[in-house]
TORKE-416782 format. One line per 10 residues: number of its first residue (from 0); for each residue x, y, z of C-alpha. Coordinates in Angstrom, 1 decimal. Layout:
<sites>
NUM> X,Y,Z; ...
</sites>
This chain:
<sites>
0> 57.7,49.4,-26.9; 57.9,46.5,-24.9; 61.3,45.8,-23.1; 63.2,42.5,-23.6; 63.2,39.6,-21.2; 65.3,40.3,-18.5; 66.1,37.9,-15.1; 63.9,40.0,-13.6; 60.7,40.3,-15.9; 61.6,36.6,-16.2
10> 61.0,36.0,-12.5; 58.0,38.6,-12.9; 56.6,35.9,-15.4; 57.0,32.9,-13.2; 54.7,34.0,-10.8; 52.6,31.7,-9.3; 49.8,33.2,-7.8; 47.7,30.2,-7.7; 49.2,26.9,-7.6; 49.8,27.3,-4.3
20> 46.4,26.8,-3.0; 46.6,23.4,-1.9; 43.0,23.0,-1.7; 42.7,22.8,-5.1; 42.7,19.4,-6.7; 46.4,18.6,-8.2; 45.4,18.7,-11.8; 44.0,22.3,-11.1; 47.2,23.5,-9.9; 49.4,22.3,-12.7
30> 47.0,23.7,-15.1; 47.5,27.3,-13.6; 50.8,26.5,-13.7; 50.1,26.1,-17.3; 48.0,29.0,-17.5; 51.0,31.2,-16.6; 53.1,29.6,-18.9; 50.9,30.4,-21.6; 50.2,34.1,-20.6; 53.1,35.4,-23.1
40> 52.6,38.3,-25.8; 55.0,39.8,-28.4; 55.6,42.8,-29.9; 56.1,43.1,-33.8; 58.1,46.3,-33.2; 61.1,43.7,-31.1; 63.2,41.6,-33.7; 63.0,37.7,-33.8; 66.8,37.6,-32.9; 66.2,39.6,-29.9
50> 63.6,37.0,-29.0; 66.0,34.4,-30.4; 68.4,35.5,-28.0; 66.1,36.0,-24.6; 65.2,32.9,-25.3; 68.3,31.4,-25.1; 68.7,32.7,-21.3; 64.9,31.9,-20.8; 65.9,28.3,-20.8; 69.6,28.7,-19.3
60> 67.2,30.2,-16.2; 64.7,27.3,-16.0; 67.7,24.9,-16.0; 69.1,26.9,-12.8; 65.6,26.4,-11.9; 65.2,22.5,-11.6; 68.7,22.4,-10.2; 67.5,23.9,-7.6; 64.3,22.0,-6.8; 61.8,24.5,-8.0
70> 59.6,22.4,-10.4; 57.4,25.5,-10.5; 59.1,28.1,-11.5; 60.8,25.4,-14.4; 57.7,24.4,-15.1; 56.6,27.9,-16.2; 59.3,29.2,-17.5; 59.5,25.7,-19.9; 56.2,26.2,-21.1; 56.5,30.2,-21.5
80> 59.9,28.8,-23.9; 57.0,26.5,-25.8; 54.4,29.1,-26.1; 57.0,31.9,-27.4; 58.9,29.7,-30.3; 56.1,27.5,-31.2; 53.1,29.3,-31.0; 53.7,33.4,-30.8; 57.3,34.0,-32.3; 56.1,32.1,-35.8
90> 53.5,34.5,-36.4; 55.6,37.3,-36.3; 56.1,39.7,-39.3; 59.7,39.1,-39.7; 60.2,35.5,-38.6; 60.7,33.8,-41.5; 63.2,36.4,-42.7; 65.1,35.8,-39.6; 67.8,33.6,-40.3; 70.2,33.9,-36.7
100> 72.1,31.0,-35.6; 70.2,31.2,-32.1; 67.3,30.0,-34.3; 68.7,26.7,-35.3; 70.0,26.5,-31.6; 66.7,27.7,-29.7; 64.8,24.4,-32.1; 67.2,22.1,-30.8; 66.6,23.1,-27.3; 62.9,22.7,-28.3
110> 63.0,19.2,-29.3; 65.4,18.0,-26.9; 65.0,19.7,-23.7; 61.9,21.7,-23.0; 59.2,19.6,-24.1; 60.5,16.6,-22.1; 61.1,18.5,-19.0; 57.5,19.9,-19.5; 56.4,16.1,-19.6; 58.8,15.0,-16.6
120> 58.0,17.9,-14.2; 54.1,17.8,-14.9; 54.3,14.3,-13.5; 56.4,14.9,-11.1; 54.2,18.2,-9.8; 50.8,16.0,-9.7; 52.9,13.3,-7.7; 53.8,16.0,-5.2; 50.2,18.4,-5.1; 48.6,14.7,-4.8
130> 50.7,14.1,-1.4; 49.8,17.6,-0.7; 46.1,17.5,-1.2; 46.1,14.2,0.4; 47.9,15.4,3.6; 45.5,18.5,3.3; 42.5,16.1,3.3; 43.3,14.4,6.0; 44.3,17.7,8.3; 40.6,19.0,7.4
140> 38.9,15.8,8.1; 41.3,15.8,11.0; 40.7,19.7,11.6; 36.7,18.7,11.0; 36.8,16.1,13.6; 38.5,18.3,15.9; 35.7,21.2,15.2; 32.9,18.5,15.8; 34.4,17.2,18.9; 34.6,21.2,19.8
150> 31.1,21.6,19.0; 30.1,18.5,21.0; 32.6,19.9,24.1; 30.9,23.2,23.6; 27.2,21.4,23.0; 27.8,19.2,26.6; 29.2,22.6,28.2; 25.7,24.9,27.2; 23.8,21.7,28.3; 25.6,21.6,31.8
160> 25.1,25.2,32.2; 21.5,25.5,31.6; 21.2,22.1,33.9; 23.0,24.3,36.2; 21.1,26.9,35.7; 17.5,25.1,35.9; 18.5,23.7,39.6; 19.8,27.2,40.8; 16.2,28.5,39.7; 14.6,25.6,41.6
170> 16.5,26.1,44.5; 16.0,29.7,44.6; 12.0,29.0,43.7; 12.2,26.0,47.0; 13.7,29.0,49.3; 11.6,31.5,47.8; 9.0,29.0,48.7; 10.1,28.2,52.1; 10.4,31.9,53.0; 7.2,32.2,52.2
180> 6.2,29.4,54.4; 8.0,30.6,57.4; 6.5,34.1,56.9; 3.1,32.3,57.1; 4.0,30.3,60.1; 5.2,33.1,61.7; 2.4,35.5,61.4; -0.1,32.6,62.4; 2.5,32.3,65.8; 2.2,35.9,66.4
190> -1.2,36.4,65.8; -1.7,32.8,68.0; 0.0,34.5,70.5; -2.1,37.8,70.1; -5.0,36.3,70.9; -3.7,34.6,73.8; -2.6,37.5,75.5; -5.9,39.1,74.8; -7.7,36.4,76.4; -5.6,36.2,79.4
200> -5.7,40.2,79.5; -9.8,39.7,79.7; -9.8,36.6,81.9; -8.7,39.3,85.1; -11.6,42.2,84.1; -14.2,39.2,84.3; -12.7,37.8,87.9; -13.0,41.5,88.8; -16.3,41.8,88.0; -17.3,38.6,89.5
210> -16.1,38.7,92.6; -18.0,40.6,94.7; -20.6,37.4,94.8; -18.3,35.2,96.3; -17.4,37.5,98.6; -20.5,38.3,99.6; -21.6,34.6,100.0; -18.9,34.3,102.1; -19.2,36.4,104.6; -23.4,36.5,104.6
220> -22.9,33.0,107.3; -20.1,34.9,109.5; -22.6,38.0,109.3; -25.6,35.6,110.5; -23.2,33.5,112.9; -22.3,37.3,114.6; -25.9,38.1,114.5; -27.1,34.6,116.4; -24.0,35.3,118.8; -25.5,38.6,119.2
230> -29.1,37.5,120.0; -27.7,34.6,122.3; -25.8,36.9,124.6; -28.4,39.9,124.6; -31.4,37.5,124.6; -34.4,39.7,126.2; -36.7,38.0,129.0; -39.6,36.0,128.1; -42.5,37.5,128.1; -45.3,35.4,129.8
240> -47.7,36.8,128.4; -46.8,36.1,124.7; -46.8,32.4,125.7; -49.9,30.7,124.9; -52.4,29.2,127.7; -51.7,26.0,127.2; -47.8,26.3,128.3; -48.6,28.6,131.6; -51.0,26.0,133.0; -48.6,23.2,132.1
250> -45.8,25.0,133.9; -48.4,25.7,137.0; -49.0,22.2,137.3; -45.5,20.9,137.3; -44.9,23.8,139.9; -48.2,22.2,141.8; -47.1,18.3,141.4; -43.3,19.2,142.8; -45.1,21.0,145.7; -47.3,18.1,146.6
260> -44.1,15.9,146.2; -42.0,17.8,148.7; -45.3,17.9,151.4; -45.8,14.3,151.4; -42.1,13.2,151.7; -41.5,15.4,155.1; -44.6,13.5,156.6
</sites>
């Protein structure tokens, strides 16, 4: 058997799980509002009186409501008041033997309260979800800008970075490059170098073997100066008989001529 309304299973009813999605579009909110107005059952086992008189404190509770600024919860509990005594109370078993003097007041209320409130605050909550969803658009296109300008910031950033990146392998290609380089010039030094000292190293061992010549030219005139020295001091006497004829007779008639000379200047 289901239990009677109650300030509690009234509050239950005015749940609003999805108006407050402020995405949505302002006529879609106020029609879930709408849609929990509507979502209202009876039970044929509960008296019309006894829906008579929740009824009564059903609309009590939506007045407290609007005092107090919450169009929604009004809102929903107005149109759960509707739905109940105009569409689901009418049909049930017993309602037309019901004859309670929260009837006559409950139609009043009807006619003079709930369905112009239901007019006022649906007007009233598409004025306000339209300054919502407005103020919503403009934070996502604001949000949207924002996140493109990120993007852009975070676009310029991985460009810098591989820029960065690109001219750090450059340089290290350039000194990879340049170490390479010196390595060359360094090996062609040193093996320069090499063969420098192997050509001086050889340039001795040929002097070596070529100076005995020298040497030997140079003292070949000292050795023929000693010999002539020798022959000039130890010359042996001239042997007249190696002399040819022709000298001995020209030295006996120079010896002849002197001696003839030296007779005829005494007389």
């Amino acid at each position: 058997m289901e239990e009677p309304f109650t300030v509690s299973s009234l509050k239950r009813l005015a749940a609003i799980p999805d108006h407050t999605d402020i995405s949505l579009s302002p006529e879609e909110r106020v029609r879930a509002l709408s849609k929990l107005g509507c979502n209202i059952t009876i039970n044929e086992d509960i008296t019309p009186r006894r829906y008579f008189r929740s009824g009564v404190e059903m609309e009590r509770m939506a007045s407290v409501y609007l005092e107090e600024g919450n169009l929604e919860n009004a809102f929903v509990l107005y149109n759960k008041f509707i739905t109940l005594f105009v569409e689901k109370l009418p049909c049930h078993r017993d309602y037309q033997q019901c004859a309670v003097p929260e009837k006559q007041d409950i139609m009043k209320k009807l006619k003079d309260v709930a369905f112009p409130r239901t007019d006022e605050l649906k007007k009233e909550l598409l004025k306000k979800y339209n300054e919502e969803y407005q103020e919503y658009m403009q934070d996502k296109n604001k949000g949207k800008a924002e996140l493109l300008k990120k993007l852009e910031q975070e676009k310029l950033i991985e460009a810098e970075k591989k820029r960065i990146a690109q001219i750090r392998q450059q340089q290290l290609a350039t000194e990879q490059f340049q170490f390479f380089e010196d390595q060359l010039k360094k090996q062609e030094i040193a093996r320069g170098q090499k063969t420098k000292n192997n050509s001086v190293t050889s340039e001795p061992a040929d002097a070596n073997t070529l100076s005995p010549a020298p040497h030997l030219n140079n003292t070949f005139p000292k050795i023929i100066a000693n010999k002539c020295d020798a022959s000039a001091s130890h010359s042996p006497p001239i042997s007249r008989a190696l002399k040819p004829a022709a000298t001995l007779s020209a030295v006996q008639s120079y010896a002849f001529d002197y001696g003839k000379e030296k007779f005829y200047s005494k007389i």
